[in-house]
C-alpha angles and dihedrals in degrees: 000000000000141000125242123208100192112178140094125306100200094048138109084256104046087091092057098053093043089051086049101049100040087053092053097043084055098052090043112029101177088065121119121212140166138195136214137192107236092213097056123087092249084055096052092049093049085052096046096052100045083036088235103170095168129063151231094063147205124175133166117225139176142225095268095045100267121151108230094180140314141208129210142197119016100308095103131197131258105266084234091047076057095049092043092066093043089065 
């Protein structure tokens, strides 16, 4: 399983997400995570199949594509609402 972060790096919120995502690979090393650019055409693709419309995004995925649960717009998970879909 992995965790996408999918939203614009040259935004007001791509701080935040960096911020986000450096503190929970730091509590929890093993995770794998990956980010798009939701302007680039792997982004868009990434929205348009999870039907993900708000950024910034966080969704949980795993191996086989399925979507386990995602969060949209600033109003970020717990770190550890994140980890509980990952096991």
């Amino acid at each position: 399983m992995q965790v996408i972060f999918l939203y614009r790096p040259q935004s007001e919120h791509a701080r935040m997400i960096e911020d986000y995502k450096n503190d929970l690979v730091a509590r929890y090393p093993d995770i794998k995570t990956k980010d798009f650019d939701i302007d680039s055409r792997e982004g868009m693709d990434i929205a348009k199949l999870y039907d993900i419309v708000r950024y910034p995004a966080i969704l949980v995925v795993r191996g086989d594509g399925q979507l386990m649960n995602y969060w949209q717009d600033e109003i970020l998970p717990t770190k550890d609402e994140v980890i509980s879909y990952l096991n």
